[in-house]
N, CA, C and O atoms as a GROMACS GRO file, in nm:
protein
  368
    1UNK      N    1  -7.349  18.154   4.203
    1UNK     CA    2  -7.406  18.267   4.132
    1UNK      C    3  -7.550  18.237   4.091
    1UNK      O    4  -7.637  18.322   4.113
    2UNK      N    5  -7.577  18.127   4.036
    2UNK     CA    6  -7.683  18.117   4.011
    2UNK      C    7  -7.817  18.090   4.144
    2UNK      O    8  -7.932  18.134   4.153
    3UNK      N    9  -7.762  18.025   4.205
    3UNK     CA   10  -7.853  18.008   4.343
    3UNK      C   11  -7.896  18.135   4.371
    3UNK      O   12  -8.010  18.177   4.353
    4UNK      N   13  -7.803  18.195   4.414
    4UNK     CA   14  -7.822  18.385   4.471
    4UNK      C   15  -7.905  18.422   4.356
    4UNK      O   16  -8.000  18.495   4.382
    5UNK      N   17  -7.891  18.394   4.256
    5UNK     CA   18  -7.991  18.475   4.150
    5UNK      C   19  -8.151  18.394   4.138
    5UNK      O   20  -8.243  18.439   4.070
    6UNK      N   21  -8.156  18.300   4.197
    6UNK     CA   22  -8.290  18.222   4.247
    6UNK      C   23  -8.353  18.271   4.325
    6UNK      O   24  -8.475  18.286   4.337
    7UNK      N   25  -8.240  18.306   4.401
    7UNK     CA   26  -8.309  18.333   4.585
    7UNK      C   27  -8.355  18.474   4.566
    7UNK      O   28  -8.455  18.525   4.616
    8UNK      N   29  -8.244  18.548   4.465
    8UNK     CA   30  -8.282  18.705   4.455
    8UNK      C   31  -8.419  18.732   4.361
    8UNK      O   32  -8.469  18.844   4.363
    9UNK      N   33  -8.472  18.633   4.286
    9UNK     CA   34  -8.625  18.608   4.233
    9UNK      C   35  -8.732  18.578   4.307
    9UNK      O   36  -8.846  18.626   4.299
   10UNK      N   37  -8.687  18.493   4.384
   10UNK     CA   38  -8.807  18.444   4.482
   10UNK      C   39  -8.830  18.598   4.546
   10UNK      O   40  -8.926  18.670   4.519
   11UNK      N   41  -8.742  18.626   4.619
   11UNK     CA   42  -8.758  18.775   4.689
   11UNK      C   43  -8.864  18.824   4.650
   11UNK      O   44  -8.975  18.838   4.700
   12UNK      N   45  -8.798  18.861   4.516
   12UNK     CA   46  -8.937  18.984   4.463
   12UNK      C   47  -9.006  18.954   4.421
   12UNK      O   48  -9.086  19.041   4.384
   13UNK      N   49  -9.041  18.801   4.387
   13UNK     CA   50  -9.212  18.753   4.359
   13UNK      C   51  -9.227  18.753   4.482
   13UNK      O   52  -9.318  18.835   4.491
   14UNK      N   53  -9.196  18.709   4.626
   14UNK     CA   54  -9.263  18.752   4.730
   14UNK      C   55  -9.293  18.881   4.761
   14UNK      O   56  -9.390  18.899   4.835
   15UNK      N   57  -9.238  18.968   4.725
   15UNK     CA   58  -9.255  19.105   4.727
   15UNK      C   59  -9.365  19.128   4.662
   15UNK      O   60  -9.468  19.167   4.716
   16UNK      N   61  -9.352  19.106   4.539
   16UNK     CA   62  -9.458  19.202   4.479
   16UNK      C   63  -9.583  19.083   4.494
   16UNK      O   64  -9.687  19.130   4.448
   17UNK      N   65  -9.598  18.982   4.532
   17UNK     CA   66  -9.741  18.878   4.584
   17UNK      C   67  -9.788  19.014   4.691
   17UNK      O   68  -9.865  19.106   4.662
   18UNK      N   69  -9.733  18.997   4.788
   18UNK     CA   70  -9.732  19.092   4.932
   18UNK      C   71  -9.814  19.245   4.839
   18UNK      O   72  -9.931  19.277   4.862
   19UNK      N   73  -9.730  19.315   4.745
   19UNK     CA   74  -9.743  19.434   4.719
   19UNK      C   75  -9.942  19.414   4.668
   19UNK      O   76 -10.028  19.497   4.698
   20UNK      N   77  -9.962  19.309   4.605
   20UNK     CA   78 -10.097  19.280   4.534
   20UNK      C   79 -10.172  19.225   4.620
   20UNK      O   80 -10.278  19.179   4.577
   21UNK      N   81 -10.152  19.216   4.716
   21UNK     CA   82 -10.272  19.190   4.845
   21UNK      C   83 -10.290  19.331   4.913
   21UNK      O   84 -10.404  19.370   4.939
   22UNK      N   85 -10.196  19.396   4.938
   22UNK     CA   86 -10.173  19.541   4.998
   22UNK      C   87 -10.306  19.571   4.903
   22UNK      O   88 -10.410  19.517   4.941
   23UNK      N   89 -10.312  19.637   4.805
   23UNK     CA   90 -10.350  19.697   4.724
   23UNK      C   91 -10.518  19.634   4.698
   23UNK      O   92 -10.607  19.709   4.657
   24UNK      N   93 -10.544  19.485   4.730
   24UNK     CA   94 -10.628  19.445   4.723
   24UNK      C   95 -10.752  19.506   4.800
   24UNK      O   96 -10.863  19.532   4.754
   25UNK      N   97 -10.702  19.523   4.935
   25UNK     CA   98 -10.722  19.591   5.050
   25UNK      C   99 -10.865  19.682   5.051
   25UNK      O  100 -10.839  19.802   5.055
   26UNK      N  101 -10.990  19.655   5.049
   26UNK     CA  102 -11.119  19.805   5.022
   26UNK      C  103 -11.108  19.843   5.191
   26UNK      O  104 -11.110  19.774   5.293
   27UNK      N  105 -11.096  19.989   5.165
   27UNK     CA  106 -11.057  20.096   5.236
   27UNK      C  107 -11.219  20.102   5.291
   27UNK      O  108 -11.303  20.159   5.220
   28UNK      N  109 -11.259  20.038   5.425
   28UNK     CA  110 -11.374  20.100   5.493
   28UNK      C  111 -11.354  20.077   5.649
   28UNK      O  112 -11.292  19.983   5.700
   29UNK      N  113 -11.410  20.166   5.706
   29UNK     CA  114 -11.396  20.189   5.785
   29UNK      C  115 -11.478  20.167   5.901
   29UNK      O  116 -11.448  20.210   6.012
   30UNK      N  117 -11.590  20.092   5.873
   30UNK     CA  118 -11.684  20.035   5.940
   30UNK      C  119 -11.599  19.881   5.984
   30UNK      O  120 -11.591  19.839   6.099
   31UNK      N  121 -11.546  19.819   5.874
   31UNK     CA  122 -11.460  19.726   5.928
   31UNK      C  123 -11.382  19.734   6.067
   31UNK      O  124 -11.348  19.624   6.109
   32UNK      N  125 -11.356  19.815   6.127
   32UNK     CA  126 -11.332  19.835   6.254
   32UNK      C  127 -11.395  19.862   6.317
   32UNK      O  128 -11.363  19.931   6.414
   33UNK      N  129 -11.510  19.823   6.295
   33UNK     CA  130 -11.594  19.820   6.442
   33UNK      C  131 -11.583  19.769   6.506
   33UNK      O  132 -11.613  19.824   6.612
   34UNK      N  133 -11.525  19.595   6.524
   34UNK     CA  134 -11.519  19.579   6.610
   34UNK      C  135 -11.405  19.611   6.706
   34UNK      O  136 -11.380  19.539   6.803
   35UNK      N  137 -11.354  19.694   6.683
   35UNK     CA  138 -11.222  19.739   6.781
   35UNK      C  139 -11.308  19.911   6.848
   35UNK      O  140 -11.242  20.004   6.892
   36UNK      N  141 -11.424  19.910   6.842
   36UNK     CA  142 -11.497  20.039   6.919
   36UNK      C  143 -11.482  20.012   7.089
   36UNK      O  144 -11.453  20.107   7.162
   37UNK      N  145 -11.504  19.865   7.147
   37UNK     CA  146 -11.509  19.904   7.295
   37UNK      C  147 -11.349  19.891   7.323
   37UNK      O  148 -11.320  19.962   7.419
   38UNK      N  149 -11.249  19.831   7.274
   38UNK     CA  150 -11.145  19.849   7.269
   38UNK      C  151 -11.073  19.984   7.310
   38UNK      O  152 -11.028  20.020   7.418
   39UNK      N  153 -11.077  20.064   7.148
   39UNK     CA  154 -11.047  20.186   7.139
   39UNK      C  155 -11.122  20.295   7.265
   39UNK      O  156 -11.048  20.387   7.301
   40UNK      N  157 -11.252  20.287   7.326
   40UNK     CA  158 -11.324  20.361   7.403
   40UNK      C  159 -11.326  20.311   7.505
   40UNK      O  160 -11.404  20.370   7.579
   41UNK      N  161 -11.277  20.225   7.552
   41UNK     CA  162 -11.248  20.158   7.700
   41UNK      C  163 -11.091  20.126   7.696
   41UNK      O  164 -10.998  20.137   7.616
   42UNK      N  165 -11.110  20.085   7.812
   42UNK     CA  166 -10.980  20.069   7.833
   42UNK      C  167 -10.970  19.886   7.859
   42UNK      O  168 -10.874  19.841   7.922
   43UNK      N  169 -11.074  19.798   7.806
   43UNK     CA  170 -11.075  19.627   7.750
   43UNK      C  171 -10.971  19.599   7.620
   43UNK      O  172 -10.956  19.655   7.511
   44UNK      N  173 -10.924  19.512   7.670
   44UNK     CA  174 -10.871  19.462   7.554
   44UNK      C  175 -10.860  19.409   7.376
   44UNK      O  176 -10.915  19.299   7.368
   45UNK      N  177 -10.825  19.439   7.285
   45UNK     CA  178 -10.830  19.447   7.163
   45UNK      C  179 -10.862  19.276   7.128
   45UNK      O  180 -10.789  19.177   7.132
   46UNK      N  181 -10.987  19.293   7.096
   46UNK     CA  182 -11.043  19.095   7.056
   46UNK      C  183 -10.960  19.059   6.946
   46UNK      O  184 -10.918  19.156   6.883
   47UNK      N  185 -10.918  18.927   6.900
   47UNK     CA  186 -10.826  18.934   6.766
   47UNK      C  187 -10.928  18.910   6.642
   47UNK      O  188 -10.856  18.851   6.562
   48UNK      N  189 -11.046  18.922   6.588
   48UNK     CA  190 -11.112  18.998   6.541
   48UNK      C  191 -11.074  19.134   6.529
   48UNK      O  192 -11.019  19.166   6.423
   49UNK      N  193 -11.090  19.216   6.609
   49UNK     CA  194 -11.051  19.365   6.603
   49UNK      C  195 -10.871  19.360   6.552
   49UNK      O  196 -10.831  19.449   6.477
   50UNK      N  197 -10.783  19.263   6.594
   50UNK     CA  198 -10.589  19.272   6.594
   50UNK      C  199 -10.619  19.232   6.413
   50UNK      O  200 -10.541  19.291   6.338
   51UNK      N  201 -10.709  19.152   6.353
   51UNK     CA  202 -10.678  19.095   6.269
   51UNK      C  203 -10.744  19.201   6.138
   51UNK      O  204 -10.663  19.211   6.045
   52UNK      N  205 -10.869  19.277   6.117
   52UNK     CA  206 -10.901  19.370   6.118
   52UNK      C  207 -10.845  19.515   6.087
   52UNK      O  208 -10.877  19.592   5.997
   53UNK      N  209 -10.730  19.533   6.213
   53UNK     CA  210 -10.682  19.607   6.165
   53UNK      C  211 -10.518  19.618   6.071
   53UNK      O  212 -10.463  19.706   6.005
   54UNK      N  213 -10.486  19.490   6.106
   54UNK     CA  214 -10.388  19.489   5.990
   54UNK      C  215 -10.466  19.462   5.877
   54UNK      O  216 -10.393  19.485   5.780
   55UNK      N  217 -10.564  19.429   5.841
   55UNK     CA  218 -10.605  19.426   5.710
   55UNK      C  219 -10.682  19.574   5.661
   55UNK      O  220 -10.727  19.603   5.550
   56UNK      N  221 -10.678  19.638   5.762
   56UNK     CA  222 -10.711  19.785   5.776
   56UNK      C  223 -10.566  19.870   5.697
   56UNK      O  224 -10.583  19.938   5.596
   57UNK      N  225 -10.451  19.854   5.750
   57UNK     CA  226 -10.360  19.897   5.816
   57UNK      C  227 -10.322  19.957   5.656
   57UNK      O  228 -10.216  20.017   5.673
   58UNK      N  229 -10.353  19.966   5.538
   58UNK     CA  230 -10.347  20.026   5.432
   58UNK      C  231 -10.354  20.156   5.437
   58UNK      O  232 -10.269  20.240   5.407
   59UNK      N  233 -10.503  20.173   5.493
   59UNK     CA  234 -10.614  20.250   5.479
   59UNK      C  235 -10.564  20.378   5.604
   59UNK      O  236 -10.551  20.489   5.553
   60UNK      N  237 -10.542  20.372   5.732
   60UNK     CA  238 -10.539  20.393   5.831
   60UNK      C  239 -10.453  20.578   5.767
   60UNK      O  240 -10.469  20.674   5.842
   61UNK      N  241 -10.403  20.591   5.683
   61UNK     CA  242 -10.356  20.752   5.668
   61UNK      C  243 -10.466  20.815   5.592
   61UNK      O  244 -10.467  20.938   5.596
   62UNK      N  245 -10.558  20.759   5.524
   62UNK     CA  246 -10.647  20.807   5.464
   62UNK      C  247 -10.780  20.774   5.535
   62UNK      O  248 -10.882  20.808   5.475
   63UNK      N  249 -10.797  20.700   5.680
   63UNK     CA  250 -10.860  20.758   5.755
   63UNK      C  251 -10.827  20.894   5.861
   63UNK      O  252 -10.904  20.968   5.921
   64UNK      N  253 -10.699  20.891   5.855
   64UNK     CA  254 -10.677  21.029   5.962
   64UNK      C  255 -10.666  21.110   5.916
   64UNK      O  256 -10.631  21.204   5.988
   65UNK      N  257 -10.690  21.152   5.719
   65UNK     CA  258 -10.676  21.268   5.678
   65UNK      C  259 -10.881  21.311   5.702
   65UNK      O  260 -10.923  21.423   5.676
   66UNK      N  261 -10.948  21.229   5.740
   66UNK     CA  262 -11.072  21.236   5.707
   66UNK      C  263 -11.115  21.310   5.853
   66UNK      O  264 -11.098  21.241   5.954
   67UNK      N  265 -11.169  21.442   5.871
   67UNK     CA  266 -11.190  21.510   6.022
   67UNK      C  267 -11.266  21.385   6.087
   67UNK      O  268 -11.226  21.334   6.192
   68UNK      N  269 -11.385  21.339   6.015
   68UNK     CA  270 -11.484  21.255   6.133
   68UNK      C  271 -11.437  21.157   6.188
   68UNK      O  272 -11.485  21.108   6.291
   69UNK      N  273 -11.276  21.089   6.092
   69UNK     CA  274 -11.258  20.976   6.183
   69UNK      C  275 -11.108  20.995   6.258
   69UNK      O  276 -11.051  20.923   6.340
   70UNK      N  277 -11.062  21.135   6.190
   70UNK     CA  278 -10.968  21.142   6.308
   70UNK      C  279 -10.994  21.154   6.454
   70UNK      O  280 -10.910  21.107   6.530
   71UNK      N  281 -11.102  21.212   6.503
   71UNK     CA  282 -11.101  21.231   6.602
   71UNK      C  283 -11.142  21.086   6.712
   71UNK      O  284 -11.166  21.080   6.833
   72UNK      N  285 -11.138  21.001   6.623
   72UNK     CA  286 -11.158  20.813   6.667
   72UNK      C  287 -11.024  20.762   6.636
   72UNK      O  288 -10.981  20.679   6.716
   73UNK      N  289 -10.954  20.795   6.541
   73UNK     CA  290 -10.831  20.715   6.533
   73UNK      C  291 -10.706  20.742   6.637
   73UNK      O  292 -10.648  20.671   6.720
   74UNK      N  293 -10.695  20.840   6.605
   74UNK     CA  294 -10.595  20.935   6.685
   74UNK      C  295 -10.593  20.984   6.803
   74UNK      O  296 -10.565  21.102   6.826
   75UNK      N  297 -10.626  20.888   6.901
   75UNK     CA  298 -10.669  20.911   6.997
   75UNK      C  299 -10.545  20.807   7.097
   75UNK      O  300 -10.489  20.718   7.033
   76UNK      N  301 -10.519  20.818   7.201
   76UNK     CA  302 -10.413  20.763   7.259
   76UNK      C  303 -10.418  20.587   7.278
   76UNK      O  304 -10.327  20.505   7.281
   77UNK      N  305 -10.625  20.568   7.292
   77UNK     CA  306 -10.670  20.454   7.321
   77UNK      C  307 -10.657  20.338   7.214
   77UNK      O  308 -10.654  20.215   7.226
   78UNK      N  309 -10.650  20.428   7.102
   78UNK     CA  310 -10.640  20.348   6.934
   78UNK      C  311 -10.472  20.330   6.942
   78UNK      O  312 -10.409  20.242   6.883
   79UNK      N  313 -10.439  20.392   6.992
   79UNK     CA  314 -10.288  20.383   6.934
   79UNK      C  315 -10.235  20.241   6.973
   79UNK      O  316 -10.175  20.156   6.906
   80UNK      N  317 -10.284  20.242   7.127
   80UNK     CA  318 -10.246  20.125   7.248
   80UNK      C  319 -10.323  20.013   7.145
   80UNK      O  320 -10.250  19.938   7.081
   81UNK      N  321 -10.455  20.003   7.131
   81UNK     CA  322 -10.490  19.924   7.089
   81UNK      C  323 -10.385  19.847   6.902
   81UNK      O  324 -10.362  19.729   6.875
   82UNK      N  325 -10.359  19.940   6.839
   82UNK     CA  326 -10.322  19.951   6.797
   82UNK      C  327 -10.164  19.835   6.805
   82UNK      O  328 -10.129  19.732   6.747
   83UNK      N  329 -10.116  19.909   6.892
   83UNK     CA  330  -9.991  19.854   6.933
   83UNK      C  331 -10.013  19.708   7.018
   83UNK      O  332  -9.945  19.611   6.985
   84UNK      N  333 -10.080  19.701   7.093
   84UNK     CA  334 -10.145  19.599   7.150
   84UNK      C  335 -10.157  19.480   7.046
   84UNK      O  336 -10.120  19.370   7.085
   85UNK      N  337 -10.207  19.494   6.906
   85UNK     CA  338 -10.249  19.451   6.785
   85UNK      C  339 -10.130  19.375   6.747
   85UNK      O  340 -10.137  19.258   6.708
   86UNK      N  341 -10.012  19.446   6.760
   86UNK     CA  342  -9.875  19.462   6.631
   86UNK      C  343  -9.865  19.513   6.519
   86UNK      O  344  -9.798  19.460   6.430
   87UNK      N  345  -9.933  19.630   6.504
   87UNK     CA  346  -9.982  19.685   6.357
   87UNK      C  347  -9.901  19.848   6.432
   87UNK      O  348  -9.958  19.914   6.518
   88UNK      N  349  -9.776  19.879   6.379
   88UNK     CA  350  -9.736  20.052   6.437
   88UNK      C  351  -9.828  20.121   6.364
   88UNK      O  352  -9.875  20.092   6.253
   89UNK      N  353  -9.854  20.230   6.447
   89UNK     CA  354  -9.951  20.346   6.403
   89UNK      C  355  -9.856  20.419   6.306
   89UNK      O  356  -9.738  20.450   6.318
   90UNK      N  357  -9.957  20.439   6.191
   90UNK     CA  358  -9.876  20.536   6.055
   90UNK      C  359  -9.822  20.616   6.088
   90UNK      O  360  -9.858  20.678   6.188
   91UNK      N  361  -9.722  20.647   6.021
   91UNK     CA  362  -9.689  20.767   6.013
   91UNK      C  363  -9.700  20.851   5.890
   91UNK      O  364  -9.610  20.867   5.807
   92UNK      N  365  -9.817  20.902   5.886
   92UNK     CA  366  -9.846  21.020   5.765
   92UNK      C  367  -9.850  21.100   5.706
   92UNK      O  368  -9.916  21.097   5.602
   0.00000   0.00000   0.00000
């Protein structure tokens, strides 16, 4: 009983560590630049750009509510890249 109630602590200080980096996260969007010839070609996602966008990957619904950058995010080439990454595209 008591172990399980250790293990069930650790959990959620790992949880909520995880939850306070999430949150740490500044929402810009220039940070993905380097995933531009990526996303607009059909070259491969540099891990710069894979690493990038999971540290993006907060942000990414409150870039597609934004018109100028939906029409860059949401695009079939971002998605691949995207997935290419290991980061699933939001669902928002």
């Amino acid at each position: 009983m008591k172990a399980s109630c250790i293990a069930l602590c650790a959990v959620v200080v790992l949880l909520l560590a995880e939850a306070q980096v999430s949150m740490a996260v500044t929402c810009s969007p220039t940070q993905l630049s380097s995933c531009v010839s990526a996303i607009t070609s059909s070259s491969p996602p540099s891990k710069l750009c894979c690493s990038k966008i999971k540290e993006q990957k907060p942000c990414l619904c409150q870039y597609l509510r934004n018109p100028n950058l939906k029409r860059f995010i949401n695009t079939p080439n971002a998605r691949k890249v995207a997935s290419t990454c290991g980061t699933p595209f939001p669902r928002c």
